[in-house]
N, C-alpha and C positions, 0 to 999 in steps of 0.2 A: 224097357224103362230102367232094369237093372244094371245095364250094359252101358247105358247112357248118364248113369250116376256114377257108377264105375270110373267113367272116361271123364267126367269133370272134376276127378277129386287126384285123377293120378295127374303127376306132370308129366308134359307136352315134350313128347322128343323132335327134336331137329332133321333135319334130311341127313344129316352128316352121320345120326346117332348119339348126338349130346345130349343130354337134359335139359328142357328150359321148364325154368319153375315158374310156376302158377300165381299169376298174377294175384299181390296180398294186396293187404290196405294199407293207403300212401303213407310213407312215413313224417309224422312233423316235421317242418323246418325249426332249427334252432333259433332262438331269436338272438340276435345279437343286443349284451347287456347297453343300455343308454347311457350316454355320456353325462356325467352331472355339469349342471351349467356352472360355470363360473361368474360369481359375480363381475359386473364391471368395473377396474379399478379407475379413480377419477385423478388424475396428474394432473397437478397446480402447478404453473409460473408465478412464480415470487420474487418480487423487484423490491430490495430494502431501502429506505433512505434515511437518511438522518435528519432527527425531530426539530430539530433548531436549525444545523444548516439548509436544510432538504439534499443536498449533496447524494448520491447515489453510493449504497456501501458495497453492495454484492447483488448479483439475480443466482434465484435459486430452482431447481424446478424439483416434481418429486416429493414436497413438501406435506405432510401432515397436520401436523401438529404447530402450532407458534409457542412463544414463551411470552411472561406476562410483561416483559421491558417493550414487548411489540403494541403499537398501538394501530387502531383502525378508525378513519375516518374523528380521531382526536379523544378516542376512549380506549382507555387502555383493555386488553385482553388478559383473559384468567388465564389458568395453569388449563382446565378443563376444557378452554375454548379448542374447536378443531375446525378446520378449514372447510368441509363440505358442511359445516351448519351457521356459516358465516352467511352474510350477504354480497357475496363477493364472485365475479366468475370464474373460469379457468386459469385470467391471470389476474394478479393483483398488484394492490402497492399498499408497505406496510411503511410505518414510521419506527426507528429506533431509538430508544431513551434509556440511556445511561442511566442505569440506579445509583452508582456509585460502589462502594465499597460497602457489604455487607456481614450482618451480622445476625443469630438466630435468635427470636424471641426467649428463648429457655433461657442461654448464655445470659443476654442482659437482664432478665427477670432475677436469676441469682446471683449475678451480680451486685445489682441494686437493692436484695434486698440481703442479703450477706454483710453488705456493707455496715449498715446501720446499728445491726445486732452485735458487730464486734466494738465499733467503734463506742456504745452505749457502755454496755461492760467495761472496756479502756477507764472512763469517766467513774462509772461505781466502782471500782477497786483502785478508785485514785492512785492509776499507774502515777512514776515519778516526772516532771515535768511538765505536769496539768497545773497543780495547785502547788500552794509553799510547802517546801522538801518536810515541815513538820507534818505532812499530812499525808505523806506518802503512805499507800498501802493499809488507809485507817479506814472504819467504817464508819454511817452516820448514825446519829441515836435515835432517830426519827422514823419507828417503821413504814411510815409512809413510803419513802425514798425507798425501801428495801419491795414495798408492794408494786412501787412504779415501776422498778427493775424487772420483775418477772410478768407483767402485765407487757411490756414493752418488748421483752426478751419471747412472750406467749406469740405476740401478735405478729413477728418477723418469723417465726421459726412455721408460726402455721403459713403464712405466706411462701415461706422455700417450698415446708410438703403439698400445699396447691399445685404450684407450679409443677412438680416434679411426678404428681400420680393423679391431680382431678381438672388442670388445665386445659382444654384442647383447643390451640391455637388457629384460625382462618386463614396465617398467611405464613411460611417458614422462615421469613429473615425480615430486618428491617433495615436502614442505613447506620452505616459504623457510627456515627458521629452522634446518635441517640442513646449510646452507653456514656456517651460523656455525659450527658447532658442533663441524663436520667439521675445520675452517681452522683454528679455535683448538687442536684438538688436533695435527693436523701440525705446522704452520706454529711451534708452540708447540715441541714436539718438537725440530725440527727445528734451530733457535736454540741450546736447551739445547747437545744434541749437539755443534752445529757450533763454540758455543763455546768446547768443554774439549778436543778434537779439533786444533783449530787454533792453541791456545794457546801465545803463546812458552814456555811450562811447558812445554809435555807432554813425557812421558815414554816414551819407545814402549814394548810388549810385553817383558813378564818374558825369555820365552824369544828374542826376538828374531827374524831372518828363520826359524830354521823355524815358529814357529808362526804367522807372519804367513802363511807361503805356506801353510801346511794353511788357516788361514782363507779365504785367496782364493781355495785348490779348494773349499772346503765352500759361498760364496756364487755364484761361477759355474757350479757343478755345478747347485742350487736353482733359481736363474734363470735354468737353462735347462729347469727340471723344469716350473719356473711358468708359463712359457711353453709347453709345451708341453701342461700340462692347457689354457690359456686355448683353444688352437687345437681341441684334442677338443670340450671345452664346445660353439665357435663351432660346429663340423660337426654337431652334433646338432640345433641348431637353423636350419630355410630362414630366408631374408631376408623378413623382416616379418609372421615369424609367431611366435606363443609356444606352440609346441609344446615339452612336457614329456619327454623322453624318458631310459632309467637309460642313466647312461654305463660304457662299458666299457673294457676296456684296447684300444691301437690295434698296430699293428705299432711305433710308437715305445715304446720300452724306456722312457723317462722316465712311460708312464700305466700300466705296469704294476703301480703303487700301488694303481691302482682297484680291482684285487683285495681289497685289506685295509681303504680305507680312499673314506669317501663325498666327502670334500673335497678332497682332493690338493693341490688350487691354494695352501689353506692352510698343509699343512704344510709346503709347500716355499717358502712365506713365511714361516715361522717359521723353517726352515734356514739361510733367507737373512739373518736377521739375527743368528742366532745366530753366523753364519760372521763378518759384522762388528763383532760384538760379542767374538770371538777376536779380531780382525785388533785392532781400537781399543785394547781393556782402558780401558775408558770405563764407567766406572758408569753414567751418561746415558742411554748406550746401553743396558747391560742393562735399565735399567727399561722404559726403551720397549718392548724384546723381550719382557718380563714383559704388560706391561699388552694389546701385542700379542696378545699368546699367550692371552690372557685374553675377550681380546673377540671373539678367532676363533673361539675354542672354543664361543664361544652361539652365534655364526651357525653354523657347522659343526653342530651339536647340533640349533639350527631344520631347517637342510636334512637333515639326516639322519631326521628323524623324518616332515617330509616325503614324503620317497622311501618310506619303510616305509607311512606312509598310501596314497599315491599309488596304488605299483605290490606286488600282491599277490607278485609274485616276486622282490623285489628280494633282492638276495643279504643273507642273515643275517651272514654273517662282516666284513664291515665293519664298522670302525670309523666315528667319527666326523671324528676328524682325529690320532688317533697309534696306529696298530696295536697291537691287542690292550688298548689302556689307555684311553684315551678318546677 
């Protein structure tokens, strides 16, 4: 038995006299690493034409992404739209629409509001050419005139720093021809105003300092109301995104409008000038306020009808921009 243990543990010679070793245990096969899949990439044909003629501009294929001048099926498309989430098949047909000539919401924002703030001051330091050469570079004796200046001068200058650090814009350009259009109505405005305001005429307020300081709590009460929707707005939207979301009231007691009313920011721009439109007794002014009030109420009305498309729960009890009325 010893001889026969012996013999299984040595290795096996050959006829020849070589050594063959003793059969071990199989060695694993390696496994060969797996291939990671590759996604499938999905290649669009895209046939452009043009929106009014229909005329054919170019076929494209290869295609990702569209731009917002492309429209589909008669709507236009966002920045964020992409082609594999369209309803559309491998090939498609888009329309193209000329925007025109472009211009970025920032540019004309301080444009148009730059304007106003120089051209006001122009008026109260009655540069030469305004009024009779005796009045050049004279001041008025009415501190009224001197409080309407820096309320006036408060309200553009906070408008530039909005636009510039608590803005954030849905869309990056609009059409050139809206800085005309925007400029001639401030800037236009602005003149009027600053000139019956500043005027060696003028006459200040019927009621005199009380109703002046009721006006100047009713315009820094506002402006700081306005200011504080602009900051809600900003929080609802991250940096560099245009996410939609329904605004609500915050712990600041100034958004607790948002309960009643979808605008806020409006009506407390309307406040604000109604307060100096007390403070003035400027006809000038009230029209501005009027025409104001007029052209906020369609934006107000747009975005209100918005929100009710948008979000199935938005709250019904809002207003658009004046509780309970309109």
């Amino acid at each position: 038995m010893d001889t026969l243990a012996l013999e299984a543990t040595q290795p096996k010679k050959a006829q020849n006299g070589a050594v063959v070793a003793a059969p071990g245990p199989p060695t694993p096969a390696k496994r060969k690493p797996t291939k990671k899949t590759k996604k499938a990439v999905v290649f669009f044909e895209v046939e452009i034409l043009d929106a009014k003629t229909k005329d054919k501009l170019c076929f494209l294929d290869k295609v990702g992404k569209v731009l917002p001048s492309f429209s589909l099926h008669g709507k236009s498309l966002k920045d964020e739209d992409v082609l594999q989430h369209l309803p559309v098949g491998t090939t498609a047909t888009f329309y193209f629409r000329d925007l025109g000539a472009q211009i970025s919401w920032v540019t004309v924002f301080l444009t148009e509001y730059a304007g106003p703030l120089l051209i006001y001051l122009m008026f109260y330091f009655r540069v030469p050419f305004i009024y009779a050469p005796k009045y050049d570079f004279t001041t008025s004796k009415h501190w009224v005139v001197h409080l309407a200046c820096m309320c006036h001068s408060f309200h553009y200058v906070k408008r530039l720093l909005e636009t510039l650090f608590v803005h954030r814009f849905s869309h990056g350009t609009m059409p050139l021809r809206n800085i005309f259009k925007n400029c001639t109505y401030y800037w236009g405005f602005a003149a009027w105003m600053a000139y019956y305001i500043n005027h060696p005429l003028y006459t200040p307020p019927i009621y005199g300092e009380q109703q002046i300081r009721l006006a100047l709590t009713v315009f820094l009460f506002c402006q700081i109301g306005n200011f504080s929707i602009h900051i809600a707005l900003r929080n609802l939207r991250p940096p560099g995104s245009k996410t939609r979301k329904i605004p609500y009231p915050t712990k600041n007691p100034f958004t607790w409008i948002f309960l009643l009313v979808s605008c806020p920011n409006y009506t407390y721009e309307l406040g604000s000038w109604l307060g100096f439109t007390l403070m003035t007794q400027c006809l000038p002014v009230a029209f501005f306020t009027l025409v104001g009030f007029i052209q906020m109420t369609v934006w107000a009305k747009g975005k209100h009808r918005s929100y009710l498309k948008e979000f199935r729960d938005y709250p019904t009890l809002r207003s658009p921009i004046l509780p309970f009325i309109l």
